[in-house]
N, C-alpha and C positions, 0 to 999 in steps of 0.2 A: 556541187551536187553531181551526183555519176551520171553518166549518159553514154547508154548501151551505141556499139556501133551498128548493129542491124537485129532487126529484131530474129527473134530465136523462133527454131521452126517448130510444127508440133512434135515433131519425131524427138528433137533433141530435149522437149519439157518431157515427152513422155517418159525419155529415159535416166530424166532426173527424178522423177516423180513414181519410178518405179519402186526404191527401196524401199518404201516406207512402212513395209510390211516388218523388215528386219528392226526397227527404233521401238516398233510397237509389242511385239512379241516379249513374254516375260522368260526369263531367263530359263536354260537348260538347266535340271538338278538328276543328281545322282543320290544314292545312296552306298556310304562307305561301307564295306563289307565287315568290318570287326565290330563296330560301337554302333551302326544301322542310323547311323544318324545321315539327313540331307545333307548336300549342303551344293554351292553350285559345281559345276563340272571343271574339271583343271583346277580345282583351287584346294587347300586344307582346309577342315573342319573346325570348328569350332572347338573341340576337345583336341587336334595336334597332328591328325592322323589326316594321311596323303596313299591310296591308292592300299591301305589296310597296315601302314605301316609308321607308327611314332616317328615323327618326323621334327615335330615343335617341344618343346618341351613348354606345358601349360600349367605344371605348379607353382601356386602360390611363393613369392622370394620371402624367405626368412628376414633377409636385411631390409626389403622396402618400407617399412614402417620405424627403422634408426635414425 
């Protein structure tokens, strides 16, 4: 079993006890300028598009069902 060498002071709980605002917050979104669709910030859309521009290509493969 662990056993702490001294105990921890309040300043140092406080300041681990600080972030917990950032764990709880729901996520930043944006919306993409060409297709208006959300989606979250820094990331591509769900249709292919990054920043208003076709980045993914999200069509269906002709071969995937051979």
């Amino acid at each position: 079993m662990a056993v702490q060498d001294s105990k921890k002071s309040r300043a140092k709980r406080g300041h681990r006890h600080a972030h917990w605002k950032n764990k709880v917050q729901a996520p930043a979104l944006s919306t993409d300028p060409t297709s208006g669709e959300t989606h979250r910030r820094h990331h591509v859309t769900a249709d292919g598009y990054y920043r208003g521009k076709k980045v993914v290509d999200t069509a269906p493969a002709a071969d995937a069902g051979e």
